[in-house]
Each structure stands twice: as C-alpha cells, then as structure tokens.
N, C-alpha and C positions, 0 to 999 in steps of 0.2 A: 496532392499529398493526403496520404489518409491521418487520422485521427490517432493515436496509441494509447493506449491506456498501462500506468503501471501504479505500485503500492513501491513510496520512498520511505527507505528507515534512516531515525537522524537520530543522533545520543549529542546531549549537551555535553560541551566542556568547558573552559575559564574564556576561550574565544569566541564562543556561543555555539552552535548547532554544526552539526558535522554528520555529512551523508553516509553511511556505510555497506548502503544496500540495496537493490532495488529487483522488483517481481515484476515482469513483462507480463499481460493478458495480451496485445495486439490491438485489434482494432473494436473488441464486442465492449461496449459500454454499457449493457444490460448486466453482464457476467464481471466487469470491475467494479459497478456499484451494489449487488446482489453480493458479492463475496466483502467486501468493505463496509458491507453495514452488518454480517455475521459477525467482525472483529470484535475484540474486549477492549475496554478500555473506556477514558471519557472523554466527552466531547468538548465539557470546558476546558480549559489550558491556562495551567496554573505556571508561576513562575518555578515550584519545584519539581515539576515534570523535568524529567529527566531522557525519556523515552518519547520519540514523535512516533509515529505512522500518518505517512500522507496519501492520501490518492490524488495522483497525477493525470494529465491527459498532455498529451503536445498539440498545437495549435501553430501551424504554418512551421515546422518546429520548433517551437518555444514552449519548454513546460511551464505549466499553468498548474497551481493547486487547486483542488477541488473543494477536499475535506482532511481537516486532520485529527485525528484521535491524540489521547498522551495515555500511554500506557507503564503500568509496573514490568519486571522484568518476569516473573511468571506470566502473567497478559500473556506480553511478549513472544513467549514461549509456546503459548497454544497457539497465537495467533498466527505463530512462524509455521504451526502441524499444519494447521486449517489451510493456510495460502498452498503450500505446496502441496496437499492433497487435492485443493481444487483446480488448479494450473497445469496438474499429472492429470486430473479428470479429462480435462476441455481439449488440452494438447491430444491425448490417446482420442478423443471424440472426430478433432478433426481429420486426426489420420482414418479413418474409418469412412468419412464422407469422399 
C-alpha cells in the first residue's frame, strides 16, 4: 500500500472538532510538507482556535497526523487560494510526465 498525503480542515463546535474538508496531494511527501509549511497560521494551539488545518498521511490505511496549524478565518482563506493553486500546479505537472 502506498503512502497518501492530504491537508484535513476541522472548525470547532460545543461537540468539539468537526471535519469539513480535505486536499488530496497522493503519494509525493516532499510536495505535502513543502506546501504545509507555506500555510498561515500558528503552530501553537490554543483552546480558542477555532480553525484546525492538519497534515495527514495514511499508514497501512489509517490516517495519522503529522502537523497541525490553528488558523483565523482570513489565514484560512489564503491558505484555501495557496492549496488549490498548488494541487492544480502538481496535478497539470503530472499529466505532462
């Protein structure tokens, strides 16, 4: 089984964290920690973080956390331009090879 890499988005609520979203990279782990460390946001995690961002990996399929950021919701919002312009980069790359 290969490796996967993806970026998880969670928003708190009175239940606690709730997934809403998720960025597939595949198998390059150079290219989801390289895009993952471009993100905004901080690396401490406060209780009033509101906004997660996780970088994932699967593992025999089982996701495993890597790293997680907490971000505002502007962050957020660039972070959301940034992922998708470099996922539309890598995808259009690979069709090329």
């Amino acid at each position: 089984m290969e490796t996967q890499f993806y970026i998880l988005l969670s928003l708190k609520t009175t239940q606690g964290f709730v997934d809403y979203g998720q960025y597939f990279f595949g198998n390059d782990r150079g290219a989801a920690y390289r895009l993952f460390s471009q993100l905004k946001g901080q690396e401490y995690i406060r209780d009033t973080c509101l906004l997660h961002i996780d970088l994932m990996e699967t593992v025999a399929d089982l996701p495993v956390k890597i790293k997680t950021i907490c971000c505002t919701l502007d962050e957020l919002g660039c972070n959301s331009k940034l992922i998708a312009r470099e996922i539309f980069r890598l995808k259009n790359l690979e069709e090329m090879d």
